[in-house]
C-alpha positions in Angstrom: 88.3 94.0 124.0 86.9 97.5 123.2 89.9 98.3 121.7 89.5 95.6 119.4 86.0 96.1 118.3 87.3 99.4 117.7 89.8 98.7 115.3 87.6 96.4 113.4 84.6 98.8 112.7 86.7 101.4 111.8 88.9 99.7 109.7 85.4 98.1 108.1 83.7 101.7 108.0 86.8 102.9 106.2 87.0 99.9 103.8 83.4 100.3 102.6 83.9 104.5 102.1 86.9 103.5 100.2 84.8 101.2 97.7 82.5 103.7 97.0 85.1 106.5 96.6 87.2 104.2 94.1 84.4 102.2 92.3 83.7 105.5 89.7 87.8 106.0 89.3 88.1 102.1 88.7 85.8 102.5 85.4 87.7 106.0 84.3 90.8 104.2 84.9 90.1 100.6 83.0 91.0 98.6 86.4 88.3 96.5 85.7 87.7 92.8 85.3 85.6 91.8 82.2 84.1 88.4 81.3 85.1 86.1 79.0 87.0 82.7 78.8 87.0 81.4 82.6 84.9 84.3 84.0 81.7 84.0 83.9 80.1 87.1 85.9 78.0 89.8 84.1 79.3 93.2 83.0 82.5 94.6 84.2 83.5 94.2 87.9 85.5 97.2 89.1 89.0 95.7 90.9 89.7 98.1 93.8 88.5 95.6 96.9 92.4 95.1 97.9 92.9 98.9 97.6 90.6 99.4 100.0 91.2 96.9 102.5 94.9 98.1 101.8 94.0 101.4 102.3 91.8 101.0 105.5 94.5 98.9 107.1 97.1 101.4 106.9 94.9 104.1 108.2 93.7 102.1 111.4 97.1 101.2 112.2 98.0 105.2 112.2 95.2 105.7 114.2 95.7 103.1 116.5 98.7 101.0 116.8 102.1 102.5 117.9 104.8 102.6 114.7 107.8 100.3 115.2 110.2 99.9 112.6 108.8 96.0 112.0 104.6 97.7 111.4 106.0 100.2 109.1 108.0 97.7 107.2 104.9 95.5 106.8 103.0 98.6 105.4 105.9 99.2 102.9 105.8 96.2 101.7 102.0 95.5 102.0 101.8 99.0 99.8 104.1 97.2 97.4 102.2 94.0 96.6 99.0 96.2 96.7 100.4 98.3 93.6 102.1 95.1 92.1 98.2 93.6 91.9 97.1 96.4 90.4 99.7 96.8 87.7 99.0 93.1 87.3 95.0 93.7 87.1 95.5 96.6 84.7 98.2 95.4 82.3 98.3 91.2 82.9 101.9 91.2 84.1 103.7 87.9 83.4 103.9 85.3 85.9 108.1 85.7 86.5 107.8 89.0 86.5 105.8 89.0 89.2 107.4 86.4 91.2 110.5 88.2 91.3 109.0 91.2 92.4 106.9 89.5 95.8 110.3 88.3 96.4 112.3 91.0 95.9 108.9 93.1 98.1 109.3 90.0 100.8 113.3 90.6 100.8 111.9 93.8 102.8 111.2 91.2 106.0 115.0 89.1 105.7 
């Protein structure tokens, strides 16, 4: 059970450092989300919580799982989706477009 409590704080710790690392580069960058029509929060909201929880993931798994073929192809595809949102967050990808990319990213696993 140590183990485990040690995966989660790190991977926590590591989540909030990245937040704070990418918040400023999120505003340089435009990967923001800005109210208007169905959102109603105030100001801009700066879209890198899945890059970090990404990002925090795939460091605690180096760190502390072993690296079977199967962990790194969930990675590779996990990385894949991650960027996909974040094309779609920055540029408002169509809805096909990005069906047929999470299946294409999920034809990784068949």
């Amino acid at each position: 059970m140590e183990l485990g409590l040690a995966i989660l704080v790190t991977s926590f710790v590591l989540s909030l450092l990245i937040v704070r690392v990418l918040k400023p580069i999120a505003y340089w960058a435009r990967l923001v989300d800005k109210p208007g029509g169905r959102k109603r929060h105030d100001g801009m909201i700066p879209l890198v919580g899945g890059i970090a929880i990404y990002c925090s993931v795939f460091m605690t798994s180096l760190l502390f799982l072993e690296q079977p073929i199967f962990i790194r192809l969930f990675l590779l595809a996990g990385g894949l989706i991650v960027f996909m949102g974040v094309v779609d967050d920055r540029y408002e990808l169509s809805a096909r477009f990005r069906l047929v990319g999470q299946i294409l990213i999920c034809s990784i696993f068949v």
